[in-house]
C-alpha positions in Angstrom: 98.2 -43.8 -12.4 100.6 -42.5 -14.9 100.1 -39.5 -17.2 101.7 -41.5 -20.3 99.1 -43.5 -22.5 99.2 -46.9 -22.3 101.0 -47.1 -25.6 103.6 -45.2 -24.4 107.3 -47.1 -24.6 108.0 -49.0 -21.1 111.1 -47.2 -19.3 113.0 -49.0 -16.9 111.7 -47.0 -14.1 109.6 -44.5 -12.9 109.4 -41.6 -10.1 105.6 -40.7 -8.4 106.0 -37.0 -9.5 103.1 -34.5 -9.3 102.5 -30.6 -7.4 99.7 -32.2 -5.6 101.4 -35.0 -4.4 104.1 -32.9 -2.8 101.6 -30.3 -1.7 99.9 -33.0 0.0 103.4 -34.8 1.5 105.0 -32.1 3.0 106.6 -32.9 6.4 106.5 -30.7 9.7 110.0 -31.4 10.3 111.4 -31.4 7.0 108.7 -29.8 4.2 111.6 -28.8 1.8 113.0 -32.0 1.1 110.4 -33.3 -1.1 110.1 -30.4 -3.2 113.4 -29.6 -3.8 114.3 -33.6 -4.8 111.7 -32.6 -7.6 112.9 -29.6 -8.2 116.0 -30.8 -8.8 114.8 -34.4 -11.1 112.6 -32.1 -13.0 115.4 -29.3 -14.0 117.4 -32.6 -14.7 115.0 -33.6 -16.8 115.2 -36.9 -15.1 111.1 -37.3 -15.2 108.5 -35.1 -16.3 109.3 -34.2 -20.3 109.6 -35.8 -23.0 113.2 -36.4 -23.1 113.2 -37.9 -19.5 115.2 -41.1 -18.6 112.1 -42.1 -16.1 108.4 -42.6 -16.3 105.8 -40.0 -14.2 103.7 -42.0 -12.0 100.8 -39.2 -10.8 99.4 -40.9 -7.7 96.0 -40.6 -5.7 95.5 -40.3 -2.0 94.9 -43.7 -0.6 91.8 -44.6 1.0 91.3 -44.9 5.3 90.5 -48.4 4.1 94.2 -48.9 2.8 95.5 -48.0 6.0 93.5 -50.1 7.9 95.2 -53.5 5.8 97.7 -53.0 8.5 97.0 -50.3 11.2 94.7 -50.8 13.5 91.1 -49.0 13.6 92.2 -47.4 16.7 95.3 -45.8 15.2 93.7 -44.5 12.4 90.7 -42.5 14.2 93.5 -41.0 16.4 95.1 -39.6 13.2 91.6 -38.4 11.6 91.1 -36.2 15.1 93.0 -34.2 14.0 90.7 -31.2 12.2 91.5 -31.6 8.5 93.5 -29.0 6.6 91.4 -26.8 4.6 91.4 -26.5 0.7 93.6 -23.8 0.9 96.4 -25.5 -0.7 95.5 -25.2 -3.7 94.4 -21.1 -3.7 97.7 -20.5 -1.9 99.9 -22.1 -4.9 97.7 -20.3 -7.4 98.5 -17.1 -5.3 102.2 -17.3 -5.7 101.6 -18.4 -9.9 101.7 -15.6 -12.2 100.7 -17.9 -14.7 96.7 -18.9 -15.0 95.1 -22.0 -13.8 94.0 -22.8 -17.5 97.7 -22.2 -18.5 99.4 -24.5 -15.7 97.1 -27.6 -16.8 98.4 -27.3 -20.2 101.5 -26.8 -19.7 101.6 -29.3 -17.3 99.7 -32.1 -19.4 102.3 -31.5 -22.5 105.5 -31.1 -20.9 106.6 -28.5 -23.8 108.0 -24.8 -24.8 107.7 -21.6 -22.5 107.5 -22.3 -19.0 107.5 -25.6 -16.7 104.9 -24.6 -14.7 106.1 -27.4 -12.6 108.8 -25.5 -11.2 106.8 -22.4 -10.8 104.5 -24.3 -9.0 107.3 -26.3 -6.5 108.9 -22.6 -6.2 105.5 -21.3 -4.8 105.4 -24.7 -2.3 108.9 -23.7 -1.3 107.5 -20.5 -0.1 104.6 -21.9 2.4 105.1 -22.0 6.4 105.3 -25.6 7.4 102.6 -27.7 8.4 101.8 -26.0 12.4 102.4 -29.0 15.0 99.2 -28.7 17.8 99.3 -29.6 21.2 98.6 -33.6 21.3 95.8 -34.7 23.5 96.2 -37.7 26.0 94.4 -40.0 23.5 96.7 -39.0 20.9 100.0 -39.5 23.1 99.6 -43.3 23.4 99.2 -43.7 19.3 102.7 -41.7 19.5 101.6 -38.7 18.4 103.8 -36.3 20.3 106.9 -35.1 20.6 109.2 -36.5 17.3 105.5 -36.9 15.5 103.5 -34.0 17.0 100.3 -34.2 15.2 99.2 -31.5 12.8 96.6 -29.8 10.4 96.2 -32.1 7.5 97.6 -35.5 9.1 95.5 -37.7 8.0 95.8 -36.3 4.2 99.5 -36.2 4.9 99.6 -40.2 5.7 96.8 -40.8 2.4 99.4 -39.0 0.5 102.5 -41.0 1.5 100.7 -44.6 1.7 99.1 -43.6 -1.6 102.6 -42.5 -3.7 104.1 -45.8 -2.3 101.1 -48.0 -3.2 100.9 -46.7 -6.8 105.0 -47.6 -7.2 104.2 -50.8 -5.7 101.2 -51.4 -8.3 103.3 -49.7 -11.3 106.0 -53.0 -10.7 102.8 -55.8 -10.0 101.4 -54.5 -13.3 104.3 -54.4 -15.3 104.5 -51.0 -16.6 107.8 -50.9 -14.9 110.8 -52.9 -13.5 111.9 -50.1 -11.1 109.7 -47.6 -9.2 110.6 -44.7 -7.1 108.8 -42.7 -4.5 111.1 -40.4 -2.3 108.6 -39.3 0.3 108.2 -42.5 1.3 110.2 -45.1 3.3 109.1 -44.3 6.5 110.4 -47.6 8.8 109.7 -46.6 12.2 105.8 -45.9 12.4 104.0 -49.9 13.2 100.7 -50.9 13.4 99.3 -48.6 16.2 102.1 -46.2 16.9 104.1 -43.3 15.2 107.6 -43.0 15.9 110.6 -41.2 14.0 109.0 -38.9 12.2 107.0 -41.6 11.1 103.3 -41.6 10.7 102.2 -44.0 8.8 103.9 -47.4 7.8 103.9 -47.0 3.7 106.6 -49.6 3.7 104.6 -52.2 5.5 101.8 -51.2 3.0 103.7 -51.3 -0.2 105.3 -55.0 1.1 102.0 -55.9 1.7 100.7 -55.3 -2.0 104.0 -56.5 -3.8 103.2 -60.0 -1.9 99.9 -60.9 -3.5 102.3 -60.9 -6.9 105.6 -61.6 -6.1 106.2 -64.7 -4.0 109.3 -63.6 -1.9 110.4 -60.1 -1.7 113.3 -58.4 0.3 113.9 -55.2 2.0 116.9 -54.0 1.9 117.2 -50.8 4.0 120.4 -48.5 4.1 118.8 -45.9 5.9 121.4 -44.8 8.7 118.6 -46.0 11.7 117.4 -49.3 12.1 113.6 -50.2 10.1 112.3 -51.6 13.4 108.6 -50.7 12.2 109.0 -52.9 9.4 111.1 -55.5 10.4 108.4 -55.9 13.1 105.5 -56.0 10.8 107.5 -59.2 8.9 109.0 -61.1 12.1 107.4 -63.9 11.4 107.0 -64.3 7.8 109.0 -66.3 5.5 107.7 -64.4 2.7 109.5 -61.4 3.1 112.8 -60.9 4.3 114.6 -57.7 6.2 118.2 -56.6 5.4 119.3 -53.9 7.2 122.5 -52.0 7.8 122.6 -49.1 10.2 124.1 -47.9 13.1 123.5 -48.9 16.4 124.8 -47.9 20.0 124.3 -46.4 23.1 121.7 -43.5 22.8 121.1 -44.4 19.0 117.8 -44.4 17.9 115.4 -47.0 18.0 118.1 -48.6 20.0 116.8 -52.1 17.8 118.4 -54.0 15.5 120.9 -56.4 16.8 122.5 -59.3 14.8 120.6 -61.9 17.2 116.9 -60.5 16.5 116.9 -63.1 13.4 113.3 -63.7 13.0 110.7 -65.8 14.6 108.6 -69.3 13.8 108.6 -69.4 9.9 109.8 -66.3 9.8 113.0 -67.7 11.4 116.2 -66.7 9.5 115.1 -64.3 7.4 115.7 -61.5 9.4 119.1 -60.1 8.9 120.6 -56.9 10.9 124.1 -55.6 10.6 124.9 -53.2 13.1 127.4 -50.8 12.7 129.5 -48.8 14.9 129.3 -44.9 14.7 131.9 -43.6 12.0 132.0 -46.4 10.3 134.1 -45.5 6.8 133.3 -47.0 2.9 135.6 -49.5 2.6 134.3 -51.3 5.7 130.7 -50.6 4.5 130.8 -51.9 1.3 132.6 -55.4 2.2 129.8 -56.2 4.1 126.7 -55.0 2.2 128.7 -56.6 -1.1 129.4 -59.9 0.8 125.6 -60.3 2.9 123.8 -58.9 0.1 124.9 -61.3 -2.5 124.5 -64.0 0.0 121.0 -63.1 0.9 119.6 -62.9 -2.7 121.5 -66.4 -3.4 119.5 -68.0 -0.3 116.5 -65.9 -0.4 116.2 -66.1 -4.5 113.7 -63.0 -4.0 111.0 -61.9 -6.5 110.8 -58.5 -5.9 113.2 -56.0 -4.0 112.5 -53.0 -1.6 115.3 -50.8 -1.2 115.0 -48.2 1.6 117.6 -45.3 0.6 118.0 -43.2 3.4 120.6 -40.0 2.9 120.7 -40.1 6.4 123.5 -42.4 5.9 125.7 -39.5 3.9 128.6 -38.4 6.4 126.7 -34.9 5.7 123.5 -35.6 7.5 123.1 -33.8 10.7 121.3 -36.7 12.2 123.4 -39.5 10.9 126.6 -40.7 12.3 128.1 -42.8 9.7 130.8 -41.1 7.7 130.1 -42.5 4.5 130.6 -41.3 0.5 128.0 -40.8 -1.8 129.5 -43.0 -4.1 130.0 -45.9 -1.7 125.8 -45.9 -1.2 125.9 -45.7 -5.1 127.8 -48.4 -5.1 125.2 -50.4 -3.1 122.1 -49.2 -5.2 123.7 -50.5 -8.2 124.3 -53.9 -7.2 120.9 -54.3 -6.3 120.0 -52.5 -9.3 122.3 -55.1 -11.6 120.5 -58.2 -10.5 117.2 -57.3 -12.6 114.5 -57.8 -10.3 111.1 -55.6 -9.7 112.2 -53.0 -7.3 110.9 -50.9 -5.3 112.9 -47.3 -4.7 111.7 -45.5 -1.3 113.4 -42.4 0.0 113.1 -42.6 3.8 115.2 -40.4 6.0 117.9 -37.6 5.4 118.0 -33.9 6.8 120.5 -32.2 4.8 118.4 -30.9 2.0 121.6 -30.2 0.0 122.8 -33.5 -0.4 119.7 -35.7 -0.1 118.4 -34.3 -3.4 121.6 -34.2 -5.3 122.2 -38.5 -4.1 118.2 -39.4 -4.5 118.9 -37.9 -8.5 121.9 -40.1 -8.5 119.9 -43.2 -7.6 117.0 -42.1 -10.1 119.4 -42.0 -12.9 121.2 -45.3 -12.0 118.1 -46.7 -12.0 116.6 -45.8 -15.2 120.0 -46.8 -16.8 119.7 -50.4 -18.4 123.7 -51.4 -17.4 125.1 -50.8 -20.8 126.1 -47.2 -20.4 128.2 -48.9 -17.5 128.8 -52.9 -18.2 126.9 -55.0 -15.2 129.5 -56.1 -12.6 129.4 -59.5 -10.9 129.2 -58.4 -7.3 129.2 -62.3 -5.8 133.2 -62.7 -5.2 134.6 -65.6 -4.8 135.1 -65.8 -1.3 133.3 -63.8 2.0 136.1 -61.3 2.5 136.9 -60.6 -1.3 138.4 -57.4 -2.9 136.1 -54.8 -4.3 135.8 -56.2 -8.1 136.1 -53.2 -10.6 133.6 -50.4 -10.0 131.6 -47.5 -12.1 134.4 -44.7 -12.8 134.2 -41.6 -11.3 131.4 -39.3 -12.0 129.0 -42.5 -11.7 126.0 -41.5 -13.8 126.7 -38.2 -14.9 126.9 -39.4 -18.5 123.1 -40.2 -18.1 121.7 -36.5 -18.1 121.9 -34.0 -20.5 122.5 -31.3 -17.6 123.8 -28.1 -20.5 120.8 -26.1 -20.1 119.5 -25.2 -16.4 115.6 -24.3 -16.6 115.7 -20.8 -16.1 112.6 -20.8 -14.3 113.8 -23.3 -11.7 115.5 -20.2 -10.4 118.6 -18.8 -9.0 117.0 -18.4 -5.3 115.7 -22.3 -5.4 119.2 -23.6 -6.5 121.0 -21.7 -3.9 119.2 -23.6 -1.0 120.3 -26.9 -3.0 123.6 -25.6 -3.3 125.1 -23.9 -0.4 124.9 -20.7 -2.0 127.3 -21.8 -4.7 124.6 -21.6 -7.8 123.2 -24.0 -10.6 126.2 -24.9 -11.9 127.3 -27.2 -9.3 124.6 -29.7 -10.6 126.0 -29.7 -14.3 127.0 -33.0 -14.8 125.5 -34.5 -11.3 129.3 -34.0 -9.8 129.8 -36.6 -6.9 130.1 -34.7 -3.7 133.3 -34.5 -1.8 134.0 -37.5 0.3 134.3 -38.0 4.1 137.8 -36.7 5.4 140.6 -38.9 4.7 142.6 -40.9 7.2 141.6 -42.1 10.9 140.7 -45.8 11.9 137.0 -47.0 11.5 135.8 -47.8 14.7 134.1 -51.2 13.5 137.4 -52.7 12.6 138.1 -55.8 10.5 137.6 -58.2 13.0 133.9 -56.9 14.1 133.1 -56.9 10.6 134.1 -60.2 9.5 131.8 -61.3 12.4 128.8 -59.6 10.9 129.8 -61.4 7.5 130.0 -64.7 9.1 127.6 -64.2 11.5 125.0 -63.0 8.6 125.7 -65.5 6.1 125.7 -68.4 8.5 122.3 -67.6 9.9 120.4 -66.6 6.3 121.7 -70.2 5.4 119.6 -71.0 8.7 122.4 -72.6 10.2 123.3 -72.8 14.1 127.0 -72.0 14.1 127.9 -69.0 14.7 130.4 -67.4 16.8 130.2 -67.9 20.3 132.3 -64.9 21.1 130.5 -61.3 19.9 133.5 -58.7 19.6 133.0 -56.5 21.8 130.4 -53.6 20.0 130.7 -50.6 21.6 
């Protein structure tokens, strides 16, 4: 699972980090993202030497057999139709390596002097086509496979690879090596039990949930991915051992078009189903008073054993396919409260299409993460009251005293850094500098009124109460 010894010291947290991994992981719609979020934790030194803040987790392709714990048989086969990618993956990284196989392994096993052949090796996966979408058959469009999740060569090692990475997080936290585990290729919310959706093709979340319940008694996912999870809060509907928190948006012609504050779960799982749905544009201030406010009330009520947290840079005003207009440091702001409560956590990536800034906030998150709180002194995030001030927050620059960030990697590369950066070179990552926020001034859309409904609203029903407002402000 890991490529520390077993006597190694236990970090706080570790990333699922390996070439083959991301070989094996790469997106049709988005194959950069996961190897430049590496690139970029690696030339950090976040994970993979010996001086990292994080533990590497190397994980193995899961099994058919793990799939089928939650999709169906059916599902499944339609993904294996697809002819299976060669072994070229391999030859075709070598091809782009000037260094020798031999050399790359032992490099790669001690983490010291000359090259990382790491980055050599994510440089070469930065250079390969995409995966080639075919032309779905009719059997194949009714498991989804088509149009936003046209299937392709290597599919069903694709969905091994991201069920796998997910599952070994979710066994680093049940075995204790860890308290907080982090696997950025997953997160994918949409796909459910016999269908693809959303660039979603397999349902790692459901998966990793699935494994972190036959340890922890009660766990809750937390998702502050810009879309509603609907794959996932439909997998847990009914179960009053897992509970959903989700903030995203939701309006007309929003995708999944799911997630309303009424859906509240279903027989046991009654209650513990909690959506906040949030007008496009909605602004950090707004945002944080209500994931502050609900999330502290859900982990009161819920006292969970184990946290998911979905962290989707599609929530980042950047993201092309977001519509939120929210900071960097107010989703920071959210992944260190649920970091300060201590709890077994599970870090998944999910969506974000601006492979500038979802690398740059996923190393944020890694670093706050690994941190222990005493770099930055634990905050009590409860309030006194549901509509409390902001208490005092992490200063400016957020984790940047974390990383050592003086010397770049040369072999990361000038060409690499450029894609991360706009164009404006390596030296905008020294120090992890907070990116700048959203334009100032205009009025949220949401508006104080709708969003001390969702607090009340929220609060009243996690309590499983019956009360709550008979009038909806008007949404959209």
């Amino acid at each position: 699972m890991s490529d520390e010894g077993e006597d190694s010291p236990r970090r706080l947290c570790a990333v699922v980090h390996g070439v083959d991994h991301l070989s094996s992981a790469r997106h049709p719609q988005h194959p950069s993202r996961g190897p430049l979020v590496h690139l970029l934790l690696r030339a950090l030194r976040l994970v993979g030497c010996d001086r990292s803040v994080a533990r590497t987790l190397m994980p193995s392709p899961c099994l058919e057999s793990d799939l089928a714990e939650y999709h169906s048989a059916d599902y499944v086969s339609a993904i294996a139709e697809v002819e299976e990618e060669e072994e070229e993956d391999d030859e075709d990284v070598d091809s782009l390596d000037p260094m020798p196989a031999k050399k790359r392994r032992r490099g790669a096993e001690t983490g010291k002097g000359g090259i990382d052949i790491f980055l050599v090796d994510i440089a070469a996966l930065l250079a390969l086509p995409a995966p080639s979408p075919q032309a779905p058959s009719e059997n194949m469009r009714q498991y989804g496979l088509a149009d936003d999740c046209p299937p392709f060569k290597g599919m069903m090692k694709y969905c091994r690879a991201v069920a796998g990475g997910t599952l070994t997080a979710a066994e680093a936290l049940c075995a204790g090596h860890c308290l907080r585990a982090c696997h950025f290729e997953g997160g994918r919310h949409h796909a459910r039990r016999d269908c693809a959706a959303g660039f979603c093709y397999v349902a790692d979340v459901v998966l990793g949930v699935m494994r972190l319940t036959r340890k922890f008694r009660r766990v809750l996912v937390i998702d502050i991915d810009a879309h509603h999870g609907d794959g996932v809060e439909e997998a847990f509907y009914h179960s009053e051992k897992v509970t959903c928190l989700s903030l995203h948006m939701y309006g007309k012609g929003i995708f999944p078009g799911t997630g309303t504050e009424t859906a509240t779960g279903s027989a046991v799982g009654r209650h513990r189903t909690v959506n906040l749905p949030l007008r496009s544009g909605c602004r950090d201030d707004a945002y944080r008073r209500l994931f502050r406010t609900v999330a502290e009330a859900v982990r009161r009520e819920v006292n969970p054993v184990s946290i998911v947290l979905l962290v989707g840079a599609d929530a980042l005003h950047t993201d092309p396919l977001g519509e939120l207009h929210l900071s960097e440091e107010c989703l920071l702001k959210c992944v260190a409260q649920v970091r300060d409560w201590g709890l077994p956590t599970l870090v998944l990536g999910s969506g974000g299409y601006d492979e500038r800034t979802a690398p740059r906030y996923w190393a944020h998150v890694t670093a706050l993460m690994a941190d222990d709180g005493t770099r930055w002194p634990q905050r009590d995030h409860s309030g006194t009251d549901l509509v409390g001030s902001e208490p005092e927050d992490y200063p400016p620059g957020l984790v940047a005293g974390l990383l050592d960030t003086s010397e770049i990697p040369p072999e990361v590369g000038d060409e690499a850094f450029e894609r991360l950066c706009g164009g404006a070179g390596a030296e905008r990552y020294c120090g992890l500098e907070v990116p700048k926020p959203p334009p100032a001034g205009g009025r949220d859309p949401n508006g104080v009124e709708y969003i001390d409904y969702l607090i009340h609203y929220s609060v009243n029903n996690i309590a499983g109460g019956s009360t709550c407002f008979a009038k909806t402000p008007r949404r959209c």
